[in-house]
C-alpha positions as CSV (number, residue, x, y, z in Angstrom):
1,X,30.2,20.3,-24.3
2,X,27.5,22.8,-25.6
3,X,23.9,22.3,-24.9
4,X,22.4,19.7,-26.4
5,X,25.4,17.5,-26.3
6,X,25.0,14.0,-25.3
7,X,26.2,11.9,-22.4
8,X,26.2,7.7,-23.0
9,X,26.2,4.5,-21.8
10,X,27.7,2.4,-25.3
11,X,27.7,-1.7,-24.2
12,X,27.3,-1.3,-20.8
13,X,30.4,1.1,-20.5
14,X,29.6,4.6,-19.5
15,X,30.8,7.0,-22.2
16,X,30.8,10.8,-22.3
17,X,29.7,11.7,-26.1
18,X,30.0,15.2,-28.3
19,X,29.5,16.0,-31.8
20,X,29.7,11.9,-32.2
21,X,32.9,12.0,-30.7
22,X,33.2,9.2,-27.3
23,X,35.5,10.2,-24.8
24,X,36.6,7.1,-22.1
25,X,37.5,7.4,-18.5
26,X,36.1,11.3,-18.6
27,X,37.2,13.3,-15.3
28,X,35.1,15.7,-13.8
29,X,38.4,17.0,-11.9
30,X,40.3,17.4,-14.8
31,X,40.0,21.1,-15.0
32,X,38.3,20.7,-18.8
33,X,34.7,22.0,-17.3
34,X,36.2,25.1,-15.1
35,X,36.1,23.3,-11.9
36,X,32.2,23.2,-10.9
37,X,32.4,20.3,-8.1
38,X,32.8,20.6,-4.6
39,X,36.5,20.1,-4.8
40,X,39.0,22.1,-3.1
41,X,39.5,25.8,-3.7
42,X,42.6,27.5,-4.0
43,X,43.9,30.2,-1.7
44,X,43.3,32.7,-4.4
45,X,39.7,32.0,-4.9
46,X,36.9,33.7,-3.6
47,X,33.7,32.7,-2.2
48,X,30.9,33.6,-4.6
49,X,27.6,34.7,-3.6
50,X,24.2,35.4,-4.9
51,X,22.3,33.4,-7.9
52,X,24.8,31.3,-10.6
53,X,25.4,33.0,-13.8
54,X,24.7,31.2,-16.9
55,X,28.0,30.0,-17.3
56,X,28.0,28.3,-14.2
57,X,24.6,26.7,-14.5
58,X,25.4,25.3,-18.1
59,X,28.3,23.9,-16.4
60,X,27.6,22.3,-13.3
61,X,24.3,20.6,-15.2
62,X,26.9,19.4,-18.0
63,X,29.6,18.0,-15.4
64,X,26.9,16.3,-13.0
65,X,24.8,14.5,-15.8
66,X,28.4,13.7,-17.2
67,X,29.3,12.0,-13.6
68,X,25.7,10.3,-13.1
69,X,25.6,8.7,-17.0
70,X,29.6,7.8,-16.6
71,X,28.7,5.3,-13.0
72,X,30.5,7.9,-11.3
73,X,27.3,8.2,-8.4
74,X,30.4,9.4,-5.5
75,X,31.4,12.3,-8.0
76,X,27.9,13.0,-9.1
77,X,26.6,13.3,-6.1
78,X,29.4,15.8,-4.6
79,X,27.9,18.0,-7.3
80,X,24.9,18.0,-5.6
81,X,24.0,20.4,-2.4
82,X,23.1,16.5,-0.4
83,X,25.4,13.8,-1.1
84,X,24.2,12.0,1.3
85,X,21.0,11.7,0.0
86,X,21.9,11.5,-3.8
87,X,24.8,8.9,-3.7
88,X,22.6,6.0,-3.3
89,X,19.9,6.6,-5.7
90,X,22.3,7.8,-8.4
91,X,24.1,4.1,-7.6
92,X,21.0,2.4,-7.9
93,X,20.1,3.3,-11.3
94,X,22.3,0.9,-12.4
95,X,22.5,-1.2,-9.7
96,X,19.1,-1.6,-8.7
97,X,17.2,-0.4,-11.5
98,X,19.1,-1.8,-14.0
99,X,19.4,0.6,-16.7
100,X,22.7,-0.8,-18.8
101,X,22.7,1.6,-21.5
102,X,21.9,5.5,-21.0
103,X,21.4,8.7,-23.5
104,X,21.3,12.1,-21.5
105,X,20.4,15.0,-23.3
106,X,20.4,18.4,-22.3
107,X,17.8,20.9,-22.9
108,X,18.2,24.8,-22.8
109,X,18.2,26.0,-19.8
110,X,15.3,28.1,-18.7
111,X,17.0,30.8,-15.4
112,X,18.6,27.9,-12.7
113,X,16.5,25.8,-14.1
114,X,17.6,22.8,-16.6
115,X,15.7,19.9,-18.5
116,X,17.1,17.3,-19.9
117,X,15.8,13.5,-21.6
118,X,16.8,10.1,-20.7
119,X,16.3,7.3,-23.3
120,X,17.7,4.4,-21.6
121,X,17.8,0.5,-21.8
122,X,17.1,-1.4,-18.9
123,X,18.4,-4.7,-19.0
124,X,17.5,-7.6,-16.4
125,X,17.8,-11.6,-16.8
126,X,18.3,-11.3,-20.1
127,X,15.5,-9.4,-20.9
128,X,15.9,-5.7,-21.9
129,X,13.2,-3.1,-23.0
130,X,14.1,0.7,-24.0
131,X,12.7,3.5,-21.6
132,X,12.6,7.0,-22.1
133,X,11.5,10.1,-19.6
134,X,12.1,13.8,-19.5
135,X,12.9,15.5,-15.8
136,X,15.0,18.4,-14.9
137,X,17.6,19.8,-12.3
138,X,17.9,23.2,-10.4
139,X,21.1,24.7,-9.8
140,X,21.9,26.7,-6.6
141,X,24.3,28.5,-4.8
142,X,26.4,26.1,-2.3
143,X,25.7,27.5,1.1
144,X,28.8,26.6,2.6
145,X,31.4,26.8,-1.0
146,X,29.5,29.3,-2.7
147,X,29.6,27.1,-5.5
148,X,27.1,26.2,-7.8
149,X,25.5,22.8,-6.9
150,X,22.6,20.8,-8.1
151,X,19.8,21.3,-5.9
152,X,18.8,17.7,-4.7
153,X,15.7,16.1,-5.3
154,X,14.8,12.6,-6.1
155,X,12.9,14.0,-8.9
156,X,16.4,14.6,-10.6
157,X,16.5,10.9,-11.1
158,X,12.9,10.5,-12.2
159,X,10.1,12.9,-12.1
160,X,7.7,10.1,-9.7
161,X,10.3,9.4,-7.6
162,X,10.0,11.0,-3.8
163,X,11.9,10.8,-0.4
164,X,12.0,7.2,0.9
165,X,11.4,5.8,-2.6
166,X,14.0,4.2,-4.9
167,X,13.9,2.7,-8.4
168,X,13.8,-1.1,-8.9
169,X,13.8,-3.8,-12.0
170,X,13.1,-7.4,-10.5
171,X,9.9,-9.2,-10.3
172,X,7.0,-8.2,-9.6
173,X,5.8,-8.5,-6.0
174,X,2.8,-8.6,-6.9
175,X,0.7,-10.2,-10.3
176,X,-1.0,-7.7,-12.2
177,X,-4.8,-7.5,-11.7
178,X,-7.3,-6.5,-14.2
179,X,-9.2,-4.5,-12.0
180,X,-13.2,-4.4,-12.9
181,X,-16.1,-2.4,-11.8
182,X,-19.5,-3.7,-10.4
183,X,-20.6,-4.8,-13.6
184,X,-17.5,-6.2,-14.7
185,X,-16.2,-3.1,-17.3
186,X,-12.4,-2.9,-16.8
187,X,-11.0,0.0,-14.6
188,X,-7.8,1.3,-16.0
189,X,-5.5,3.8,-15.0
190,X,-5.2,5.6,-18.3
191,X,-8.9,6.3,-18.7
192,X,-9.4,6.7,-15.0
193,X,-6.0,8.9,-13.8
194,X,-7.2,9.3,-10.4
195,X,-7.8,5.2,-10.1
196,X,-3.9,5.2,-10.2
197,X,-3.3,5.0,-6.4
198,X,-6.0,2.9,-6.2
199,X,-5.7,0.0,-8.5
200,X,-1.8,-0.2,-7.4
201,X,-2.7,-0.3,-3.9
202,X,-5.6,-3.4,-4.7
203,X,-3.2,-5.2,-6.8
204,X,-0.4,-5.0,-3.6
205,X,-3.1,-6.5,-1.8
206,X,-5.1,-8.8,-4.0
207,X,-2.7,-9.5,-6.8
208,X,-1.6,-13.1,-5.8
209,X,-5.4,-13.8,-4.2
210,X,-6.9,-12.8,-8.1
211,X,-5.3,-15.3,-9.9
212,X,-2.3,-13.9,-11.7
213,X,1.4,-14.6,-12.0
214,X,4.1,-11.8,-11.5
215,X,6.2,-10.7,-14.4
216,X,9.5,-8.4,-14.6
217,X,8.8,-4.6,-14.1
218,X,10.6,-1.6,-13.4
219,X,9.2,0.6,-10.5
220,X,9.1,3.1,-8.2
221,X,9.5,1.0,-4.7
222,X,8.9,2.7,-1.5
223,X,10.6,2.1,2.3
224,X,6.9,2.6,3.2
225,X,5.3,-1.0,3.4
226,X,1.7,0.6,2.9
227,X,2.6,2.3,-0.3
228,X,2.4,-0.1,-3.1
229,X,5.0,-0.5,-6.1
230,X,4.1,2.2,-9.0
231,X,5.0,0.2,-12.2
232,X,7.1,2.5,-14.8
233,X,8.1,0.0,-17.5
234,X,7.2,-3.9,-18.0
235,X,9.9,-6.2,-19.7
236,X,7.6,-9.1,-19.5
237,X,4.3,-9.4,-18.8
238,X,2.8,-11.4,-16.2
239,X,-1.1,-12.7,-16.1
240,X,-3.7,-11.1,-15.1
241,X,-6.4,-11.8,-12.2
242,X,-9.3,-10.2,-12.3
243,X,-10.7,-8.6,-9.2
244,X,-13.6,-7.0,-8.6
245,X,-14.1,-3.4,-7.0
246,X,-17.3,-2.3,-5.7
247,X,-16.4,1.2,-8.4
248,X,-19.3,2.1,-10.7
249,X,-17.6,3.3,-14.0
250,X,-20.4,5.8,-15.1
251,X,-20.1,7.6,-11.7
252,X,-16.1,7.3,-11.7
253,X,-15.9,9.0,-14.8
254,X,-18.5,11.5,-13.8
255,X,-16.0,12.0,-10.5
256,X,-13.0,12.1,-12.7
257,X,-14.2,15.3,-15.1
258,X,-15.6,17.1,-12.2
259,X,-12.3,17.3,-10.2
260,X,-10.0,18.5,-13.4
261,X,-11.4,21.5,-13.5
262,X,-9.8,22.4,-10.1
263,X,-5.8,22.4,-8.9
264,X,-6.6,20.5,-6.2
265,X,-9.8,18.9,-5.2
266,X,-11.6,15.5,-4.5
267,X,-14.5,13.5,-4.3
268,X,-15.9,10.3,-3.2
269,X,-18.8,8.6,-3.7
270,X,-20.9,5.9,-1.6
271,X,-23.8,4.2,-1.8
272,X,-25.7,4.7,1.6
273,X,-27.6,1.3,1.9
274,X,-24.5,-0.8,1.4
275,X,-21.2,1.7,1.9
276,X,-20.2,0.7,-1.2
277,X,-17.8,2.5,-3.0
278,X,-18.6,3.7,-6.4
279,X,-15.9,6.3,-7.3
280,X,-12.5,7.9,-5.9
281,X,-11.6,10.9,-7.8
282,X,-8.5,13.5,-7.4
283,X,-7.0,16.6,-9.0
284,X,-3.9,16.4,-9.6
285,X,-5.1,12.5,-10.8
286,X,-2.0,9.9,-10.3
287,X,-1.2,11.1,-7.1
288,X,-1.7,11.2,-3.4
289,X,-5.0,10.1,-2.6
290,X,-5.9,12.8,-0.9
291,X,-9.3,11.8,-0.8
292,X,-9.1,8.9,1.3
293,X,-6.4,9.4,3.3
294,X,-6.3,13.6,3.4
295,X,-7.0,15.1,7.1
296,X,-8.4,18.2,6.9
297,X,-11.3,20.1,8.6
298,X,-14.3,19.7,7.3
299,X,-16.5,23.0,7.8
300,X,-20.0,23.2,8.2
301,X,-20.5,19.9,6.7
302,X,-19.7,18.5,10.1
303,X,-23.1,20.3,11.2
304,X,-24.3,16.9,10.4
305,X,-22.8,15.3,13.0
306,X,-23.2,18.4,15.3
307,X,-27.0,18.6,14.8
308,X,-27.1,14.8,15.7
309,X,-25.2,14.9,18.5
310,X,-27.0,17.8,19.6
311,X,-30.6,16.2,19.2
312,X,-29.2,12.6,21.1
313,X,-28.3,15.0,24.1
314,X,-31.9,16.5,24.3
315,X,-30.3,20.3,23.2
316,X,-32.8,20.3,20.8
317,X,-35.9,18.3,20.1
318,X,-36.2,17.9,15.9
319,X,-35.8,20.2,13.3
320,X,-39.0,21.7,14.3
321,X,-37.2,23.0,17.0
322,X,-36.9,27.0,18.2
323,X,-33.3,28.1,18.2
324,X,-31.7,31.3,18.5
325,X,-29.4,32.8,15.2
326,X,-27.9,35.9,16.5
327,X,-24.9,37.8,14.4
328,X,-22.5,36.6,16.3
329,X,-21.6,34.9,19.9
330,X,-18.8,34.9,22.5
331,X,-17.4,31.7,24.0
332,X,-14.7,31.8,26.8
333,X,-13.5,35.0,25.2
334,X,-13.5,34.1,21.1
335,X,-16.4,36.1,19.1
336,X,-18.1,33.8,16.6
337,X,-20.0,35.2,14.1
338,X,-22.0,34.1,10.6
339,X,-21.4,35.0,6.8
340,X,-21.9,38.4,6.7
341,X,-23.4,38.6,10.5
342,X,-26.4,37.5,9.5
343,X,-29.4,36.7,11.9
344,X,-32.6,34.4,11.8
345,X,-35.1,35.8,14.2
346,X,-37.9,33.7,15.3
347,X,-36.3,30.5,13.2
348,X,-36.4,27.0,13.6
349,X,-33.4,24.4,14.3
350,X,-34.1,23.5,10.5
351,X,-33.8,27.3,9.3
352,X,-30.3,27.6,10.8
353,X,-29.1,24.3,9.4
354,X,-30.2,24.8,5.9
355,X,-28.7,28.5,6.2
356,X,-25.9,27.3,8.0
357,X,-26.1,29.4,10.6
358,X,-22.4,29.0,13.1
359,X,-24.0,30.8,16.0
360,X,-27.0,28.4,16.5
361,X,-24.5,25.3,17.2
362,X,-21.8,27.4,18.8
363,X,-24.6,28.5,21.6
364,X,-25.2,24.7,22.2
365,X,-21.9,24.4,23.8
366,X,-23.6,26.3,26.8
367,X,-26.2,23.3,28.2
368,X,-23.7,20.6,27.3
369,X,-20.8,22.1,29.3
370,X,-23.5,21.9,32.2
371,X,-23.4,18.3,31.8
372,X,-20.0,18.6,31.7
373,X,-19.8,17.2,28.0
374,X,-19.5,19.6,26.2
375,X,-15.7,18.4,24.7
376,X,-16.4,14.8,24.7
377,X,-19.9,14.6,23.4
378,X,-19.1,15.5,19.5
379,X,-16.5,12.5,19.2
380,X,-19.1,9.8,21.0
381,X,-21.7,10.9,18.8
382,X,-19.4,10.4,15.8
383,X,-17.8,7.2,16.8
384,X,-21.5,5.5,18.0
385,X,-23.6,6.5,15.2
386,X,-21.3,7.1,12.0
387,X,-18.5,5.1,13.1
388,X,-15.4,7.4,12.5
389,X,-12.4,6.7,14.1
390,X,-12.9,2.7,13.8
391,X,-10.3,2.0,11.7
392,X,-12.2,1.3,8.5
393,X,-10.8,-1.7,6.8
394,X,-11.9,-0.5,3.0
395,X,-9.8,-2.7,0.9
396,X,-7.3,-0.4,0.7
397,X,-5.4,2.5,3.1
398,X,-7.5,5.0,4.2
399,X,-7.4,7.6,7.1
400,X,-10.2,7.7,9.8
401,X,-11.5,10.6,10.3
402,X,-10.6,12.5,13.9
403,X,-12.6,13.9,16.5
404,X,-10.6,14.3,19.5
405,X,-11.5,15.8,22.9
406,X,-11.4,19.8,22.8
407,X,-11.9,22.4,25.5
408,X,-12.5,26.1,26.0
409,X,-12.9,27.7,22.5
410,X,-11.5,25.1,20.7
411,X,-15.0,23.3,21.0
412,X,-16.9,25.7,20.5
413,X,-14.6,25.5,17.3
414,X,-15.7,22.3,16.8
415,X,-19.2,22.0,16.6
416,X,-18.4,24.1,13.1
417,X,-16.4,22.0,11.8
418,X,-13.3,23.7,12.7
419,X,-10.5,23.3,15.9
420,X,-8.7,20.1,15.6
421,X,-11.5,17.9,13.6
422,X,-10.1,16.4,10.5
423,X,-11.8,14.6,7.8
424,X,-11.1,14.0,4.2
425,X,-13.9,13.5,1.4
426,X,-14.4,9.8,2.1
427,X,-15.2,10.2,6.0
428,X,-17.8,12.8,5.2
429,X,-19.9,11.1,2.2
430,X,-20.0,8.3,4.8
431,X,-21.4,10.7,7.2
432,X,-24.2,11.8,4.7
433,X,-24.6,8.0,3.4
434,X,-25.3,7.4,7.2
435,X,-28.0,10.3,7.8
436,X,-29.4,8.6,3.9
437,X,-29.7,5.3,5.1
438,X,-30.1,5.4,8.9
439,X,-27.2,3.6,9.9
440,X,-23.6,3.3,9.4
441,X,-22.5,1.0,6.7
442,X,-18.4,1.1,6.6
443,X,-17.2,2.2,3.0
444,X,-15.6,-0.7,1.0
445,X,-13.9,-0.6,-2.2
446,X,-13.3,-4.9,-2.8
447,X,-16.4,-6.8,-1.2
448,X,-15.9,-7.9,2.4
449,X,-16.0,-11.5,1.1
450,X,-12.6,-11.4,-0.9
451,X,-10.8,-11.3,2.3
452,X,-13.1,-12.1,5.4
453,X,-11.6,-8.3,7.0
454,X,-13.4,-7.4,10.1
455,X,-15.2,-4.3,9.3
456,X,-16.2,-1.6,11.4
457,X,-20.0,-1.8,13.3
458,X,-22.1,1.3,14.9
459,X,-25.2,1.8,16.4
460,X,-28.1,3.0,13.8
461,X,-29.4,6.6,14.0
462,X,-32.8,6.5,16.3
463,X,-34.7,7.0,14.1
464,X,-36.3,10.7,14.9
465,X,-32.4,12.1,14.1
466,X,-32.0,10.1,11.0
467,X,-35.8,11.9,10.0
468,X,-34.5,15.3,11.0
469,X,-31.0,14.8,9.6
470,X,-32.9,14.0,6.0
471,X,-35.8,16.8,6.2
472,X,-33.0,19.7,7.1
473,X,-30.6,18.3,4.5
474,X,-33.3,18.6,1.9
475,X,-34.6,21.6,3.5
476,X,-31.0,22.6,2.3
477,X,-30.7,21.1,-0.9
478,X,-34.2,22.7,-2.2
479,X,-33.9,26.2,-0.7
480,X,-30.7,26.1,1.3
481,X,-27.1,27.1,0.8
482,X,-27.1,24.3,-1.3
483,X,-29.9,25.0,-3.9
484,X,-27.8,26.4,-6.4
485,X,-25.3,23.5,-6.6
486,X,-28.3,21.0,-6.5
487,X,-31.1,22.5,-8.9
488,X,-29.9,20.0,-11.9
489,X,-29.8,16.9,-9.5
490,X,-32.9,14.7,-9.7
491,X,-34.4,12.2,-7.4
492,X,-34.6,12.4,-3.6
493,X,-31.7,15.0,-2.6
494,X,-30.2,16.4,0.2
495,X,-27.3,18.9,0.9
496,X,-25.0,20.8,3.4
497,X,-22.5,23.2,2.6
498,X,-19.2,24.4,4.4
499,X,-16.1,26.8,4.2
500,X,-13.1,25.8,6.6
501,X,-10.6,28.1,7.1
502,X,-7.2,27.7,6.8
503,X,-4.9,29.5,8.7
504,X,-2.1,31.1,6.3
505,X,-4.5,30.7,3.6
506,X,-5.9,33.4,2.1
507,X,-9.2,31.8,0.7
508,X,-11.3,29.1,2.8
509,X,-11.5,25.5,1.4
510,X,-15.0,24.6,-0.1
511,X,-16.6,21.5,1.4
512,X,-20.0,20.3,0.0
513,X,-22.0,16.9,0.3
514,X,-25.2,15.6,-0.6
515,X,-27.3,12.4,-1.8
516,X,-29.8,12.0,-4.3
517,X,-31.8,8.7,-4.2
518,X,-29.2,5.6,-2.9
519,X,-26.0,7.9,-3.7
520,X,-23.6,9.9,-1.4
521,X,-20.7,12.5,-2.4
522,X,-19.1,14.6,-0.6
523,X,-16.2,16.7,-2.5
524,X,-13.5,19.7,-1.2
525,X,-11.7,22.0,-3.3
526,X,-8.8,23.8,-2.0
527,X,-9.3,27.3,-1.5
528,X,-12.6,27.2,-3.5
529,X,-14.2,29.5,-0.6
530,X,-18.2,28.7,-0.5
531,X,-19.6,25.1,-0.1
532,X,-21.9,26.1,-3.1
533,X,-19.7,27.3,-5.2
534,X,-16.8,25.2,-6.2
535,X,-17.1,21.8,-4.1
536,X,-21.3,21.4,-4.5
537,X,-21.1,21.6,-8.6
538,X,-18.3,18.5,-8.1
539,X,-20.6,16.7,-5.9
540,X,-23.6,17.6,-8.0
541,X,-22.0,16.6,-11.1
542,X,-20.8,12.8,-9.3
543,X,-24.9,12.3,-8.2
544,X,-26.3,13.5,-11.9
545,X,-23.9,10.4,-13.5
546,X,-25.6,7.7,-11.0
């Protein structure tokens, strides 16, 4: 068969078909395709090596979507460099998926690389709906046979498709929801991409309590019993419930345009008096929601925490406060130093935060180790006053941020940020919504009453730190690292900026978060380097659309 020719599925018998020609009972082992499956070699032939020509990646793509569209999943997945691991999902497309009828059509190949369209019927009691997709399949050299294989990936079988997910036609296991913001304007995936995650995830949860009935679907199900069903094709509809979110869609769509201009970034946004949720946004949109349940560190954004901890353990008194800024300090051994060694001579606690100045926290560590706190004090600040680590029950998974107990240089590390800390974009525009409002509200996305969940409780701020957490974050904001990022943002705003390396990264990730009035965002951009200069235009962009 040349490229371009088509393999079938005619009546629920799987056909190969060229030039309009079927050919029944079609054997891969035949000889006919020049012997590209892992079959037995003869004692004259020789092991290849190195990349496959073009002859034998035209053929081994031909002879394994022959295999997969004939029901042959043993044979088709021999063809593949992890049987194993193919066999059962290739059996599943007609077993569990249900596809009864099947056109596979090759595309030219571009190197190893081959694409090819599916336009299939899937078929399940006695409903059936056509369903079409495009993917593509890599061939390799076969470590072991030196013969060309497919490289496996679940993404053969369907581009959403990842380890520890199959694909599945029954029904639904849960209604569909018509998902609605706070003032009842629909939320849909297709005008809000990164709400994807999210409104699958809520209808897991809340289908059956919103008032819906299930209908027959065809999705991507995972062995993972948090990760909700991703619906690929409907063959009849269910009904609707309607559930409301806590999502405001102004400032989701806001969120939404500010994170495509980046590879990969996110934002959330909260509002500080309640912890309401008003918008989730992600670049790449549709997928992992990286922005609730990403662990990364969070830079000098944590200085928020830092300074509060710092001020609750009497290292300094208020933002008032003098504090050294040298270039650069040694702890246990490990030089510290700040953006281009800079120095604040003479400066307050308030000039170093709004500068973000590493050395002024880093020579904190020094008192507190007297104390003999100095690794444990961060995480008790960040667990009493902005309740991280509490297992937030938001309506929906999320990761708790991480603050465990450091030592030596490592917290040092710390109070920046850096070391072992992890947040993601959720934890810390709950961290600024906390400094906003005073006290720790736990972030929801559904309102605590749909479901009576126990929600996570913290002390409030005293209320001289929440004062000097608001004057040095608008100190920041109006002529700080943030002023830039913030000059178009109206209203009451603060800010605070932060790079976090990455080791084996060559540029730091960009970590910004700020309020204006009674909203919160806090945003990161991979390897957008300065606070300012990628992640604070996203988060300045989410608070301008409140």
């Amino acid at each position: 068969m040349r490229s371009g020719a088509k393999v079938a599925v005619v009546g629920g018998v799987f056909l190969v078909v060229a030039g309009g020609v079927g050919y029944g009972g079609y054997n891969l082992y035949s000889g006919l395709t020049g012997g590209a499956g892992t079959g037995t070699k003869s004692a004259s032939e020789t092991k290849r090596s190195g990349p496959p020509s073009a002859d034998e990646i035209d053929t081994t793509a031909k002879d394994f979507l022959a295999a997969w569209a004939s029901g042959k999943a043993s044979e088709a997945a021999q063809l593949t460099n992890n049987a194993s691991e193919a066999e059962p999902l290739l059996a599943g497309y007609r077993e569990q998926a249900h596809v009864s009828a099947a056109v596979i059509t090759r595309g030219k190949a571009v190197g190893a690389k081959v694409p090819f369209t599916v336009k299939a019927q899937v078929s399940y009691e006695g409903q059936s709906k056509p369903w079409s997709y495009t993917s593509e399949l890599t061939v390799v050299r076969g470590l072991a046979t030196g013969r060309p294989l497919v490289a496996w990936s679940p993404t053969v079988v369907h581009p959403k498709l990842t380890k520890g997910t199959t694909l599945k036609t029954e029904q639904a296991s849960a209604p569909p929801i018509k998902a609605v913001d706070r003032k009842d304007r629909e939320l849909t995936k297709e005008k809000y991409p990164s709400l994807g995650p999210v409104l699958d995830a809520l209808r897991k949860k809340y289908g059956k309590d919103a008032g819906g009935t299930a209908g027959i679907e065809l999705v991507v199900a995972s062995s993972d019993q948090n990760v909700a069903d991703q619906s690929l094709l409907t063959l009849t509809k269910g009904k609707e419930g309607t559930l409301k979110t806590t999502l405001d869609a102004d400032v989701q769509a806001g969120a939404e345009k500010a994170v495509k201009q980046y590879s990969q970034a996110s934002v959330v946004a909260i509002k500080p008096s309640t912890g309401e949720i008003r918008a989730v946004a992600n670049s790449p949109a549709g997928g992992y929601n990286t922005a609730m349940m990403g662990a990364q560190a969070p830079g000098s954004t944590w200085k928020i925490v830092s300074s509060a901890m710092m001020m609750d353990n009497g290292v300094v008194k208020g933002a008032g406060a003098k504090v050294e800024c040298p270039p650069d300090v040694t702890w246990e051994g490990v030089k510290f130093q700040n953006l281009d060694r800079f120095e604040i001579k003479n400066g307050t606690f308030q000039d170093s935060f709004r500068r973000s100045c590493n050395t002024a926290f880093i020579k904190a560590v020094k008192p507190l180790n007297k104390k003999g706190i100095a690794g444990t004090a961060l995480g008790e600040t960040a667990r009493k006053y902005f309740g991280i680590g509490l297992n937030w029950q938001t309506g929906v998974v999320s990761v708790d941020g991480s603050v465990p107990e450091s030592s030596g240089a490592e917290t040092a590390a710390s109070y920046i940020g850096q070391g072992k800390i992890t947040m993601n974009a959720l934890n810390m525009a709950s961290v600024t919504a906390t400094a906003k409002s005073g006290a720790f509200h736990q972030p929801v996305i559904v309102p605590q009453s749909l479901d009576n969940r126990e929600l996570a409780t913290a002390q409030p701020l005293p209320g001289s730190i929440a004062q000097a957490l608001r004057e040095m974050m608008r100190a920041t904001a109006q002529n700080g690292t943030g002023q830039a990022a913030m000059a178009g943002v109206g209203g009451d705003k603060g800010a605070k900026t932060g790079s976090a390396e990455v080791d084996g990264q060559g540029k730091s990730n960009s970590w910004f978060t700020g309020f204006a009035d009674d909203l919160a965002a806090a945003a990161v951009v991979q390897s957008g380097g300065h606070g300012g200069d990628a992640a604070g235009p996203v988060v300045a962009s989410v608070l301008r659309a409140r």
